[in-house]
N, C-alpha and C positions, 0 to 999 in steps of 0.2 A: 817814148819810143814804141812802133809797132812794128808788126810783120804780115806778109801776107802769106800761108802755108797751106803746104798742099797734101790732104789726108783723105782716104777714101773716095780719091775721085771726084772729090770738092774742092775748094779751096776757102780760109776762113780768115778775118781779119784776127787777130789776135793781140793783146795787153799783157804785161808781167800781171800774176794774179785771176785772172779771167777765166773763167768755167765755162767750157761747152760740150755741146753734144756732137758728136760725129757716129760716119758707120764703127759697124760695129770690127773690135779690132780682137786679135786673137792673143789676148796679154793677162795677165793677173792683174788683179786689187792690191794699186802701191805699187806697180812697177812704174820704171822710167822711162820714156822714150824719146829721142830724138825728131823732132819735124822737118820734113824739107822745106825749105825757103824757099819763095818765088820772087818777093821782093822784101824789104827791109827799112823802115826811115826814123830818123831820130829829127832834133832840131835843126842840126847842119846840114844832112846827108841822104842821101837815098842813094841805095845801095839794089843795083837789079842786076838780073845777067849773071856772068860770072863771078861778079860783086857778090851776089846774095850767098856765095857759097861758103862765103866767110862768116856768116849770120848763124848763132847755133842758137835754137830753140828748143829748150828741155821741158818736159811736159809730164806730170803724172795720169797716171789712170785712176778717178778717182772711185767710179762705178760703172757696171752694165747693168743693163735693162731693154723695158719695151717701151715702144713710146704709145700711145692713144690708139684706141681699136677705131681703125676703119669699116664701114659697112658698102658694099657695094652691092648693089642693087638692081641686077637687069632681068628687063621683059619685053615679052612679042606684042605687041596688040592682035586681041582678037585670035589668039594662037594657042592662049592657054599656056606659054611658057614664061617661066618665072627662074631666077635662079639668084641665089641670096651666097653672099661671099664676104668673109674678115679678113683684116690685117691688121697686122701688128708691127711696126717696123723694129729689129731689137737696132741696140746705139749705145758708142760707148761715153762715159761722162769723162772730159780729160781737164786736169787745171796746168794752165800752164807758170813753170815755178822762173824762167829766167829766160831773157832775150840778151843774148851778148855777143860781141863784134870783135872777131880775129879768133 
């Protein structure tokens, strides 16, 4: 069974088990939270719409962080302008513990 859920503005496929990164969410280490469904399918079924709202996806928080330093890099020609910039995206790690129906 999966699910397709919608967090931070994204949307992620998802498996019971399955570790991902998303934005970053404003929760503790070890809390639990619920995802909203967008759609939902097992081997019989596919569940969308209205349907998906039956679909509960539980999910822990398992870390935050940053993800890889960006360097962005812009310049004028011939202008003498230069201007050097980082980033850091932070994101939070979530494992998801259960997909289940009703």
């Amino acid at each position: 069974m999966y699910a397709i859920v919608k967090t931070g503005g994204k949307q992620y496929k998802v498996t019971e088990g399955l570790v991902f990164e998303t934005e970053l969410l404003n929760l503790d280490v070890d809390s639990t939270l619920e995802l909203e469904v967008v759609l939902a399918a097992n081997e019989e079924q596919v569940f969308a719409g209205e349907e998906a709202k039956q679909v509960k996806v539980l999910a822990t928080v398992v870390e935050h962080g940053k993800g890889k330093k960006i360097n962005i890099f812009t310049y004028k020609a011939k202008k003498n302008i230069r201007k050097r910039q980082g980033h850091r995206q932070p994101y939070t790690k979530l494992k998801v513990n259960s997909i289940t129906i009703g």
